[in-house]
ZADO-1210 file (C-alpha; in nm, 4 decimals, padded with zeros to 6 digits):
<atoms>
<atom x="-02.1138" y="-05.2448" z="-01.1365" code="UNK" pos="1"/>
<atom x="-02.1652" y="-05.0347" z="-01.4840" code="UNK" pos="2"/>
<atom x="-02.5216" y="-05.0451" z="-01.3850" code="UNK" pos="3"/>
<atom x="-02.4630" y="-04.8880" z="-01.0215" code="UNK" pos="4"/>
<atom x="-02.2265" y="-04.6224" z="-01.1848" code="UNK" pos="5"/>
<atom x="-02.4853" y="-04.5366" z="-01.4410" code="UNK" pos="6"/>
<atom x="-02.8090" y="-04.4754" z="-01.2178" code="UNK" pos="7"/>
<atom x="-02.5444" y="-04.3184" z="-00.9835" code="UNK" pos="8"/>
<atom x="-02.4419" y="-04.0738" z="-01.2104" code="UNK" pos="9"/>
<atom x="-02.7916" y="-03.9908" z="-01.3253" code="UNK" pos="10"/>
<atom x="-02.9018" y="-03.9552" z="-00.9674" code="UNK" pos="11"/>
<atom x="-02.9687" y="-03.5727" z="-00.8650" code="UNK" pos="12"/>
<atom x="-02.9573" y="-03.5877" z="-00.4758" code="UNK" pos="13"/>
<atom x="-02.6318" y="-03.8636" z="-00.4972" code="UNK" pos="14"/>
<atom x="-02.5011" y="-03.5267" z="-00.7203" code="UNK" pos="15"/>
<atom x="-02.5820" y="-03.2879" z="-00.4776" code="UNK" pos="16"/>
<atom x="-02.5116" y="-03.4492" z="-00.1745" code="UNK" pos="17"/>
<atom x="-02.1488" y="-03.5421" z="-00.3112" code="UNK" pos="18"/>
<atom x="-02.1091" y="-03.1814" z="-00.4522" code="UNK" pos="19"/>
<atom x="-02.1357" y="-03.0121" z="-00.0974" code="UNK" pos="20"/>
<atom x="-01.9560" y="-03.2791" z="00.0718" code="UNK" pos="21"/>
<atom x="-01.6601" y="-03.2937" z="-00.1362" code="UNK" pos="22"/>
<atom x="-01.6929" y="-02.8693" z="-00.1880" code="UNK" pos="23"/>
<atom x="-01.6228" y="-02.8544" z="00.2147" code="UNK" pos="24"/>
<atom x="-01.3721" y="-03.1309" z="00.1846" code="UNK" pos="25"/>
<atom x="-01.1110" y="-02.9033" z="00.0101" code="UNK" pos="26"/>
<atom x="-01.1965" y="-02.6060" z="00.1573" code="UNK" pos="27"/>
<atom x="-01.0629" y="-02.7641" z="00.4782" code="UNK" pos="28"/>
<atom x="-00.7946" y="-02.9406" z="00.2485" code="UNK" pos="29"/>
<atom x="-00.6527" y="-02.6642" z="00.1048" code="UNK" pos="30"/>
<atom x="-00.8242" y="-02.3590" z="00.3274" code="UNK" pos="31"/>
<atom x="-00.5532" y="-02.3169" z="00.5750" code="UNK" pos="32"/>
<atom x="-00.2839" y="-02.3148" z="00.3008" code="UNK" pos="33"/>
<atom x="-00.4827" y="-02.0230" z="00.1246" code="UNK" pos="34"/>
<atom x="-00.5551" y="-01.8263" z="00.4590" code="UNK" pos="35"/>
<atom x="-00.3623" y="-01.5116" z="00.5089" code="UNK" pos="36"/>
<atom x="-00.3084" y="-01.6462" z="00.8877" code="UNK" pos="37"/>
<atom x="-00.2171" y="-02.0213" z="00.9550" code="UNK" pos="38"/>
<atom x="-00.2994" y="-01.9902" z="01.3352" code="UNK" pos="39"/>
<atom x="-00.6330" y="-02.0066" z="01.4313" code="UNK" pos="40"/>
<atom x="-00.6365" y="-01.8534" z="01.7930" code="UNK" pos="41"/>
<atom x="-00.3545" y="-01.6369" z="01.6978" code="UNK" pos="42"/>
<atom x="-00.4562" y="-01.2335" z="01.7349" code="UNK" pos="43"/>
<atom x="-00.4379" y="-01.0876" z="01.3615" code="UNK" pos="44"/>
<atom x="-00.5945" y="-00.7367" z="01.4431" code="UNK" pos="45"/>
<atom x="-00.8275" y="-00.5625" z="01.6050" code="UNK" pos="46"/>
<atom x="-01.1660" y="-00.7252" z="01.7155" code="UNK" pos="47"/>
<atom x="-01.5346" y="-00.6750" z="01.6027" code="UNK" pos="48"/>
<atom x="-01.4106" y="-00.6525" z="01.2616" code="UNK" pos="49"/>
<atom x="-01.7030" y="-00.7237" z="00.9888" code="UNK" pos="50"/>
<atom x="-01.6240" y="-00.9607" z="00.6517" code="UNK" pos="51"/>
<atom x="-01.3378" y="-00.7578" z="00.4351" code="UNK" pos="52"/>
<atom x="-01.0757" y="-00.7488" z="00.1496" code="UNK" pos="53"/>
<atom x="-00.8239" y="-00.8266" z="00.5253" code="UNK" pos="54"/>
<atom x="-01.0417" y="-01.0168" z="00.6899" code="UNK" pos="55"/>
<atom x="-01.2190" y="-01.2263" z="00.4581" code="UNK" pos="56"/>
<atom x="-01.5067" y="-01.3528" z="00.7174" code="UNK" pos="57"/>
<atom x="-01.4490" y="-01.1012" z="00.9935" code="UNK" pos="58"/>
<atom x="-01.2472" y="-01.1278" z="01.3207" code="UNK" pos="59"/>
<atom x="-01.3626" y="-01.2153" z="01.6412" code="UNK" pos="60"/>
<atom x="-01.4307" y="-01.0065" z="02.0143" code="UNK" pos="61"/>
<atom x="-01.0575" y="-01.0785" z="02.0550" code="UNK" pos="62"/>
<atom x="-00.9271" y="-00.9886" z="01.6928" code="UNK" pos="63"/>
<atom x="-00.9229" y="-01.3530" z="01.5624" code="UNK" pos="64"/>
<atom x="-00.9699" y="-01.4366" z="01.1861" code="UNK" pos="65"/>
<atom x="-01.3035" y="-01.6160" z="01.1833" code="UNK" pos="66"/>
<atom x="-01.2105" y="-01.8039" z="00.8315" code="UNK" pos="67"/>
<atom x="-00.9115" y="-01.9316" z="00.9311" code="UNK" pos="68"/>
<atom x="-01.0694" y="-02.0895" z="01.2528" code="UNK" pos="69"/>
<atom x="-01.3314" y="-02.1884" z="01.0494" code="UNK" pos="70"/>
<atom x="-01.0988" y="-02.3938" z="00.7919" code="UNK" pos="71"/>
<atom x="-00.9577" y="-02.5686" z="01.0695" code="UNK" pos="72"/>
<atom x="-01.2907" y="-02.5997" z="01.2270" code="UNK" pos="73"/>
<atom x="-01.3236" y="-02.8294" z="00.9007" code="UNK" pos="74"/>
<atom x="-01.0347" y="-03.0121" z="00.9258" code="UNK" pos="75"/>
<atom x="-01.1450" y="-03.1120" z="01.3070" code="UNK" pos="76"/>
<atom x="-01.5155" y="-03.1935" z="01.1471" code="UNK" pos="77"/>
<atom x="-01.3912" y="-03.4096" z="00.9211" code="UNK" pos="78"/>
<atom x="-01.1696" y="-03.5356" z="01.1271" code="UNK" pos="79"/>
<atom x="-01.3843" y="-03.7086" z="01.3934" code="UNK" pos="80"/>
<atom x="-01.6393" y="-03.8406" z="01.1223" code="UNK" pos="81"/>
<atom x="-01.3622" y="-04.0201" z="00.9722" code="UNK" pos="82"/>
<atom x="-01.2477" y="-04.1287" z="01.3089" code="UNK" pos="83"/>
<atom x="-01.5349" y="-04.1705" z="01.5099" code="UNK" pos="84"/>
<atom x="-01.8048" y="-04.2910" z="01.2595" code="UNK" pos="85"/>
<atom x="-01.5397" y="-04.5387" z="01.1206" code="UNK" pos="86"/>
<atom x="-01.4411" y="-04.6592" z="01.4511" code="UNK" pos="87"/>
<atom x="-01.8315" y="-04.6763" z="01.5551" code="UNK" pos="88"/>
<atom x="-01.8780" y="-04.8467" z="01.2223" code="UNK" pos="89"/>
<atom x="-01.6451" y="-05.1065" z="01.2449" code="UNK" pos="90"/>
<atom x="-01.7154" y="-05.2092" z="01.6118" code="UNK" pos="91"/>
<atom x="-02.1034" y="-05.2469" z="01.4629" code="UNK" pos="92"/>
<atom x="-01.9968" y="-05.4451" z="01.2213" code="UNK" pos="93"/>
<atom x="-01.8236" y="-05.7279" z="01.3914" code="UNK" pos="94"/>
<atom x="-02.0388" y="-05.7177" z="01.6714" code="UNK" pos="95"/>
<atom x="-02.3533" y="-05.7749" z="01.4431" code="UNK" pos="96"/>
<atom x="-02.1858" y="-06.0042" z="01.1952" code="UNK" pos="97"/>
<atom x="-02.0582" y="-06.2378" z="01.4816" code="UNK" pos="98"/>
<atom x="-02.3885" y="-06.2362" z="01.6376" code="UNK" pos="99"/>
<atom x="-02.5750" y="-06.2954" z="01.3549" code="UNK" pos="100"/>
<atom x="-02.3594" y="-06.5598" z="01.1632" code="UNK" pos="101"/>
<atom x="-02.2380" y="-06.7296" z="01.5166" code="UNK" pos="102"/>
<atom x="-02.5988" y="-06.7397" z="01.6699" code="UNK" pos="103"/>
<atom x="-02.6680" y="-06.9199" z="02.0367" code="UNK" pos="104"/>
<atom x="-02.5300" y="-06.7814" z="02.3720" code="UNK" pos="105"/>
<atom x="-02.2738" y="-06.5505" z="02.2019" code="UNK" pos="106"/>
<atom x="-02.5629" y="-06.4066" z="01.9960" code="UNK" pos="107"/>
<atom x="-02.7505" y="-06.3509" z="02.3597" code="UNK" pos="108"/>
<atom x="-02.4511" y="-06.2013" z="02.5115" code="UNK" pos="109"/>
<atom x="-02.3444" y="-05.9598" z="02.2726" code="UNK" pos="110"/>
<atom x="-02.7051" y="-05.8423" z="02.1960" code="UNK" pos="111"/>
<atom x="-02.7837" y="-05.8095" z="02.5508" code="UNK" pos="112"/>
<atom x="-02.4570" y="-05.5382" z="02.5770" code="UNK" pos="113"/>
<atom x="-02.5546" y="-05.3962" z="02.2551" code="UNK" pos="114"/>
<atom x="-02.9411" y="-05.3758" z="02.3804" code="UNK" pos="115"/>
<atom x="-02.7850" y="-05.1917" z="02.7486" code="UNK" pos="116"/>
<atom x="-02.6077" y="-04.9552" z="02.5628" code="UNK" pos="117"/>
<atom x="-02.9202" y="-04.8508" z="02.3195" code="UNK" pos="118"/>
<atom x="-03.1430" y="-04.7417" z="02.6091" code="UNK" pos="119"/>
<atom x="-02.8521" y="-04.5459" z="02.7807" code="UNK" pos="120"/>
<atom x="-02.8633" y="-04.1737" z="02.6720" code="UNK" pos="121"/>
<atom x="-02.5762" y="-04.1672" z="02.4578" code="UNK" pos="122"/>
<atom x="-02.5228" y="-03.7564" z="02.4831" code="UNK" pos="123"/>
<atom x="-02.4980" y="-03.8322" z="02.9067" code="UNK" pos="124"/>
<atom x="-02.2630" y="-04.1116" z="02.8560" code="UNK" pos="125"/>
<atom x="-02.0310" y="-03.8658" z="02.6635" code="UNK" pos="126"/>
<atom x="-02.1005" y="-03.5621" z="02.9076" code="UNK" pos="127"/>
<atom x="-01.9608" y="-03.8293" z="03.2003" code="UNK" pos="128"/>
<atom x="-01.6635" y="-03.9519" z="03.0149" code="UNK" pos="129"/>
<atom x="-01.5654" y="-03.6445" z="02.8308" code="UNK" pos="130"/>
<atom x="-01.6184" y="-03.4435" z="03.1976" code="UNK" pos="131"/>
<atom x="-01.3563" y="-03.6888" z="03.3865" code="UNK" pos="132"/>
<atom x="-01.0901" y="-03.6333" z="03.1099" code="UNK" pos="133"/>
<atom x="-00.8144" y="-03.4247" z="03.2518" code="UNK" pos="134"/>
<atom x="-00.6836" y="-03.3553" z="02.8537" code="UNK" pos="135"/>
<atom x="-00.9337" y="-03.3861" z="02.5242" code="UNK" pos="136"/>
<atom x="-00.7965" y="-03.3674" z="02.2230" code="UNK" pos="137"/>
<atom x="-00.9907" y="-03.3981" z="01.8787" code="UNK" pos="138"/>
<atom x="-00.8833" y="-03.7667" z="01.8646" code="UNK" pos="139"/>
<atom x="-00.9860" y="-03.8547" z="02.1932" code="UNK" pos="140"/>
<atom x="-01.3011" y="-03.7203" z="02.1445" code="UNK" pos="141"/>
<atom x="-01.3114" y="-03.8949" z="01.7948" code="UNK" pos="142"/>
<atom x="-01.2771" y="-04.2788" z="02.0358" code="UNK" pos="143"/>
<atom x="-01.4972" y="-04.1454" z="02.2631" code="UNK" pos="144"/>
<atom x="-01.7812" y="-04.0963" z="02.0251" code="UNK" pos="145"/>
<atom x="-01.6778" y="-04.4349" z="01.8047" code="UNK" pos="146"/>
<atom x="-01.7154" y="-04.6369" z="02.1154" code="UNK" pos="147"/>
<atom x="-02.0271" y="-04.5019" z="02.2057" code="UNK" pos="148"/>
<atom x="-02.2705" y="-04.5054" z="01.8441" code="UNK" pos="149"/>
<atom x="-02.2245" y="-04.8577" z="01.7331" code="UNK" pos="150"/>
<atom x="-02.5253" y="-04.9985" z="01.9029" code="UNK" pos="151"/>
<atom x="-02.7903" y="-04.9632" z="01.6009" code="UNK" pos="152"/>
<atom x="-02.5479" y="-05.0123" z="01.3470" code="UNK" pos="153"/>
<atom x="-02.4714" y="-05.3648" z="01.5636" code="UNK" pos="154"/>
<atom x="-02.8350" y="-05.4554" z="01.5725" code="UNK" pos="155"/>
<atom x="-02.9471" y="-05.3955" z="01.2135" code="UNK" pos="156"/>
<atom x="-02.6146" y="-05.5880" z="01.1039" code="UNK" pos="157"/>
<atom x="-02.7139" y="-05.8715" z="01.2791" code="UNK" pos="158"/>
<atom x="-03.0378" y="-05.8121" z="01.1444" code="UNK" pos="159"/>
<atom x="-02.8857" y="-05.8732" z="00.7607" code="UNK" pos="160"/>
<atom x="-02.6245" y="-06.1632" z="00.8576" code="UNK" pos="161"/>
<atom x="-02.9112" y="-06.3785" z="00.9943" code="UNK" pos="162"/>
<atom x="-03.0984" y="-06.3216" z="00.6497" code="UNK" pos="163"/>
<atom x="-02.7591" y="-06.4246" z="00.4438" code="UNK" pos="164"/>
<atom x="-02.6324" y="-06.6854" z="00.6349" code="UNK" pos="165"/>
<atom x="-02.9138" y="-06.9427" z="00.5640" code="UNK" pos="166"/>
<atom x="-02.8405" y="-06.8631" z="00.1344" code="UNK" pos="167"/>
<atom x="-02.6869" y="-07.2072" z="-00.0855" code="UNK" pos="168"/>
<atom x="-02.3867" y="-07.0337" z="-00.1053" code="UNK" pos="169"/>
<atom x="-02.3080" y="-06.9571" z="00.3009" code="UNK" pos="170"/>
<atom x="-02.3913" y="-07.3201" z="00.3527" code="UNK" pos="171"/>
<atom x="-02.1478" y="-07.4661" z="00.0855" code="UNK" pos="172"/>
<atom x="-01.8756" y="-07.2396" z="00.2124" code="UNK" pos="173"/>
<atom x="-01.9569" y="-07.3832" z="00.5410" code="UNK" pos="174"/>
<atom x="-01.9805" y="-07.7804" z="00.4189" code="UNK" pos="175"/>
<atom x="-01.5991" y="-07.7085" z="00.2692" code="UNK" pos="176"/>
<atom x="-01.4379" y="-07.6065" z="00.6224" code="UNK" pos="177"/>
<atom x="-01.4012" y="-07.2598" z="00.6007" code="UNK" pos="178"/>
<atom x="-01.3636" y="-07.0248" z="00.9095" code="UNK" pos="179"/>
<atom x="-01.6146" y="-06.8278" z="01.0364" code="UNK" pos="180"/>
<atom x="-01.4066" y="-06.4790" z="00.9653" code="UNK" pos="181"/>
<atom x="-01.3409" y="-06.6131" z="00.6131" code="UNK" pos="182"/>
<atom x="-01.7057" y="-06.7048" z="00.5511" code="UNK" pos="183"/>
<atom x="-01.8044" y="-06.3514" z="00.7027" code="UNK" pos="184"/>
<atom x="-01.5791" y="-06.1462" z="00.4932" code="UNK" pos="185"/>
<atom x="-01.6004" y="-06.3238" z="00.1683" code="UNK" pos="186"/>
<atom x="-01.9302" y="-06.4898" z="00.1327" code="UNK" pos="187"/>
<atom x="-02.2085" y="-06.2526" z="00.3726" code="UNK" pos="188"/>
<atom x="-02.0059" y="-05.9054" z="00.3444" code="UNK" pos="189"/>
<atom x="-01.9617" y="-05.8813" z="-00.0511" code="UNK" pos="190"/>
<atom x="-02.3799" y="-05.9060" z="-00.0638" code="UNK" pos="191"/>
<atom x="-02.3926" y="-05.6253" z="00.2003" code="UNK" pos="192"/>
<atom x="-02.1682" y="-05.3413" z="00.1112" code="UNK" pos="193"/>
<atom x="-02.3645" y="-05.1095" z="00.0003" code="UNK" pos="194"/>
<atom x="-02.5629" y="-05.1137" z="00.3391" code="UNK" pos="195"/>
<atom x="-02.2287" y="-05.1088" z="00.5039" code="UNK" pos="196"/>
<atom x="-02.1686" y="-04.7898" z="00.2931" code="UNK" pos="197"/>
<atom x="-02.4597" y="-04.6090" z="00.3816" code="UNK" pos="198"/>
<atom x="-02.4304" y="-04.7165" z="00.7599" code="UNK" pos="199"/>
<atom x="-02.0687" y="-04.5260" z="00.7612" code="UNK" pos="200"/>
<atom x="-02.2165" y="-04.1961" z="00.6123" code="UNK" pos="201"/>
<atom x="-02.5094" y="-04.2045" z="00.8884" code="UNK" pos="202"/>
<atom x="-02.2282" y="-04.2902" z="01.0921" code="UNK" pos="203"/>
<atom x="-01.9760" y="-04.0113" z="00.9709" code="UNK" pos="204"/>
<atom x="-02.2553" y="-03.7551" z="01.0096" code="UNK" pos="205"/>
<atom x="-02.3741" y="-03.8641" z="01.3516" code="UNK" pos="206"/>
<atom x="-02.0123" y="-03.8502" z="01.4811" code="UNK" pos="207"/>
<atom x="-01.9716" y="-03.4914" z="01.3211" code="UNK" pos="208"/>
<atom x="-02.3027" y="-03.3497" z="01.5411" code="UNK" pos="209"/>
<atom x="-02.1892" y="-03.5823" z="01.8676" code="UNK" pos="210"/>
<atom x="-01.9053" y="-03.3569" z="01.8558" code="UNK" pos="211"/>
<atom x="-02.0555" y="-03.0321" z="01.8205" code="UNK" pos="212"/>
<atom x="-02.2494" y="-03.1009" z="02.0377" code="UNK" pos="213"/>
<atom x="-01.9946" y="-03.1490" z="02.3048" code="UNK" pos="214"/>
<atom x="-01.7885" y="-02.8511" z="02.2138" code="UNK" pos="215"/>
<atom x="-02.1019" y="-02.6250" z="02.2451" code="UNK" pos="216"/>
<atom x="-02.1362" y="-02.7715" z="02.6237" code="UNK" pos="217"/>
<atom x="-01.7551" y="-02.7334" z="02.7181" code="UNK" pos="218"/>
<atom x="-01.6460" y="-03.0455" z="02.6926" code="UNK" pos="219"/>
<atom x="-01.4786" y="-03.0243" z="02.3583" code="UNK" pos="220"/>
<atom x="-01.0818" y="-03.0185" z="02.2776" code="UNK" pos="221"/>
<atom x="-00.8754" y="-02.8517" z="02.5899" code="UNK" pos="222"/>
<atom x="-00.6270" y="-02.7174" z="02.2620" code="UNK" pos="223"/>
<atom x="-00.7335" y="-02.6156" z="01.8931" code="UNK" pos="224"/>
<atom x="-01.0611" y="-02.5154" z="01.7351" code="UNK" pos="225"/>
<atom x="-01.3189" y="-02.6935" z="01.5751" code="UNK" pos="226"/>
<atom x="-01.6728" y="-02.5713" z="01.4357" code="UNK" pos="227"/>
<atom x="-01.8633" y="-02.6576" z="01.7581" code="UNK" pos="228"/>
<atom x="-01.6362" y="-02.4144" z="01.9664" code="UNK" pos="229"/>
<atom x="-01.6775" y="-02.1972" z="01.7196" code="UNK" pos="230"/>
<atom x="-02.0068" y="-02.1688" z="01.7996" code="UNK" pos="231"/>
<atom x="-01.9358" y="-02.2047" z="02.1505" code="UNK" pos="232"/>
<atom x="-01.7197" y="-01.8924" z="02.1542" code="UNK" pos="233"/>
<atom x="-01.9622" y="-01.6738" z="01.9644" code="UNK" pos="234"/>
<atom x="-02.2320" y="-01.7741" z="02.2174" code="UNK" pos="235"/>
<atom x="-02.0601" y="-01.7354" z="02.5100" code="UNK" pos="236"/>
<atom x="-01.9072" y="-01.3538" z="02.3955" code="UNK" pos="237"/>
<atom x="-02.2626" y="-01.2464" z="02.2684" code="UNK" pos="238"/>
<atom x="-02.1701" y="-01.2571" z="01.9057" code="UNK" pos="239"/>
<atom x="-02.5371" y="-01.2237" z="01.8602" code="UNK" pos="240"/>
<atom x="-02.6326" y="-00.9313" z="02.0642" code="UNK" pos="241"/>
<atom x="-02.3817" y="-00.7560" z="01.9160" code="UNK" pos="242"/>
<atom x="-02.4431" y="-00.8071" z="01.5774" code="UNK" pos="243"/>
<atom x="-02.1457" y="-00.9984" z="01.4751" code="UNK" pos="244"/>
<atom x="-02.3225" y="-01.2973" z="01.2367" code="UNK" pos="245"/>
<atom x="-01.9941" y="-01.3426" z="01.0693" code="UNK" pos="246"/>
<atom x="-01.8885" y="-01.4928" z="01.3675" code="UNK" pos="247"/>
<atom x="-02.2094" y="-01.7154" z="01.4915" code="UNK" pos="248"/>
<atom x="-02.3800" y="-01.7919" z="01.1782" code="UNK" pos="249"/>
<atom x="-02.0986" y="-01.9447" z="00.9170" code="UNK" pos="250"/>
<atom x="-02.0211" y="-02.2472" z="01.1788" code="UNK" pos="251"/>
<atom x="-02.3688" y="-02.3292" z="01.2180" code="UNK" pos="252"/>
<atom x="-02.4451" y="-02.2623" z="00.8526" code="UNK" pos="253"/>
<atom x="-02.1680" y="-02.5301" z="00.7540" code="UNK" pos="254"/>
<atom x="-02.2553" y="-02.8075" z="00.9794" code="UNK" pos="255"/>
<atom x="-02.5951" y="-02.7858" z="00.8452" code="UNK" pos="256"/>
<atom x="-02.4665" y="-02.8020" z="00.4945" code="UNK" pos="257"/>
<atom x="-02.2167" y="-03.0686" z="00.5274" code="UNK" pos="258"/>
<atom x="-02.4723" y="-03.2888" z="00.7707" code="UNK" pos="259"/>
<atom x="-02.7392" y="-03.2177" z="00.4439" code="UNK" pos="260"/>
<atom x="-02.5141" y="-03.2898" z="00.2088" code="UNK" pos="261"/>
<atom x="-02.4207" y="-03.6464" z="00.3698" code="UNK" pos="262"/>
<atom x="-02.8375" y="-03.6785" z="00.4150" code="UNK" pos="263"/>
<atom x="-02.8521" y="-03.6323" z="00.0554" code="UNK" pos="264"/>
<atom x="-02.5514" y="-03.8787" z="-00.0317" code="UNK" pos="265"/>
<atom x="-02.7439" y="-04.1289" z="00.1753" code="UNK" pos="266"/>
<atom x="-03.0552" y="-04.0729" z="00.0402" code="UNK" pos="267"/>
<atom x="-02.9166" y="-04.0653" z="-00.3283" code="UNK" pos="268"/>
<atom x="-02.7099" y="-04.4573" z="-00.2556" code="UNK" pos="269"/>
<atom x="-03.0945" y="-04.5629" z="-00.1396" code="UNK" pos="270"/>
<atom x="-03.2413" y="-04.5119" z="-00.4749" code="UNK" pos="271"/>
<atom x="-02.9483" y="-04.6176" z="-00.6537" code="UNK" pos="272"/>
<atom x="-02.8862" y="-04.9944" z="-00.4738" code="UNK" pos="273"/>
<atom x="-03.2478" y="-05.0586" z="-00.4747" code="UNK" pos="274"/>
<atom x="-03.3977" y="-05.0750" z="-00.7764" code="UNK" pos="275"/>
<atom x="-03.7461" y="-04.9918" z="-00.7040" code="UNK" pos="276"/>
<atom x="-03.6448" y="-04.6926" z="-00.6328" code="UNK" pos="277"/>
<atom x="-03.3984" y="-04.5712" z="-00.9231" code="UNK" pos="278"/>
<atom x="-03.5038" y="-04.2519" z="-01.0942" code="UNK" pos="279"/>
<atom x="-03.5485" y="-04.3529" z="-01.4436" code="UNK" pos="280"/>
</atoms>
């Protein structure tokens, strides 16, 4: 463990990855409690404003602060990686862990689900259940998306149990009666958490796009704001055209950071877990 924390902490793109991540983590902490307006589609003044002392990023065609919504925007961000990439992360786990460890017919029968819902366009799947939803909130969307991205994480799971479970150790904790969940979480998981780490920030990240990406089609939250109809809204009102970047380019620009910064975390854990590639 003192060796993981020491190559970690000597690691530039772990540093810089973790820097921007946890940067844009209190901003939408704290963001809203420092914003001069704690509504984000309230109407604080006149529209077409540009970045000012009042308006610290601008307001919008309809006189809304842009860095308020954009704190909150956050917030939402955040909120479905958590949510969604957790969720999509856990359902991958159990499904490739029982596969792998259990083998035989329930192996077939959970890969062959897992292997339907790879080739299915995920982004069309969510257009068709996010378009039949008469109300979408942030935390429906964050389910939708979970139940949608575990497929890989299933398959390269599976990939690692069936590696593991043939090791001394996975065979004496068989020999002594133990159950399968017990073996699983105590004898095969242990030797694969920092895969399972990495898999939740590709995870948290994926979720965080799958989301924009929705918003910036119409099918995000009915109620609230989050970065993607940000960008939606600035779009759709010409926010562009008419010169107003303060409102178009800061959602964008932080989704890009935040998704880079998680690419860098990732990256970073690589070179720190595996040893032949630690930055001495």
């Amino acid at each position: 463990m003192n060796e993981v924390l020491f190559f970690a902490l000597r690691n530039k793109k772990l540093r810089a990855g973790l820097s921007i991540v946890l940067f844009f983590v209190l901003l939408g902490l704290f963001g809203p409690l420092i914003s001069k307006y704690k509504d984000p589609l309230d109407y604080v003044g006149p529209g077409y404003q540009p970045p000012s002392g009042e308006y610290w990023l601008g307001t919008t065609t309809f006189g809304q602060d842009v860095f308020t919504q954009l704190v909150y925007g956050i917030r939402s961000s955040f909120f479905v990686g958590l949510v969604g990439g957790g969720l999509a992360t856990l359902i991958g786990l159990i499904i490739g862990f029982l596969a792998g460890y259990r083998g035989g017919l329930l192996d077939e029968i959970l890969m062959m689900l897992t292997n339907i819902l790879l080739v299915v366009p995920t982004l069309a799947l969510l257009i068709i259940i996010a378009a039949y939803l008469p109300y979408r909130g942030v935390l429906i969307q964050s389910i939708i998306i979970g139940f949608t991205a575990w497929p890989w994480t299933a398959r390269a799971v599976r990939a690692q149990t069936l590696s593991l479970k043939a090791r001394e150790y996975v065979n004496l904790a068989r020999i002594t009666g133990r159950s399968t969940w017990k073996i699983i979480i105590y004898e095969i998981m242990p030797n694969m958490l920092s895969y399972v780490f990495m898999v939740f920030i590709l995870q948290f990240g994926g979720a965080i796009l799958a989301a924009v990406g929705l918003d910036f089609i119409g099918l995000g939250p009915t109620k609230g704001i989050s970065l993607g109809l940000m960008m939606q809204n600035a779009v759709l009102w010409n926010a562009i055209q008419l010169g107003m970047w303060w409102w178009a380019i800061p959602p964008g620009l932080v989704i890009t950071l935040i998704v880079g910064g998680l690419y860098f975390m990732n990256v970073g854990l690589d070179e720190v877990f595996n040893p032949r590639l630690r930055e001495m």
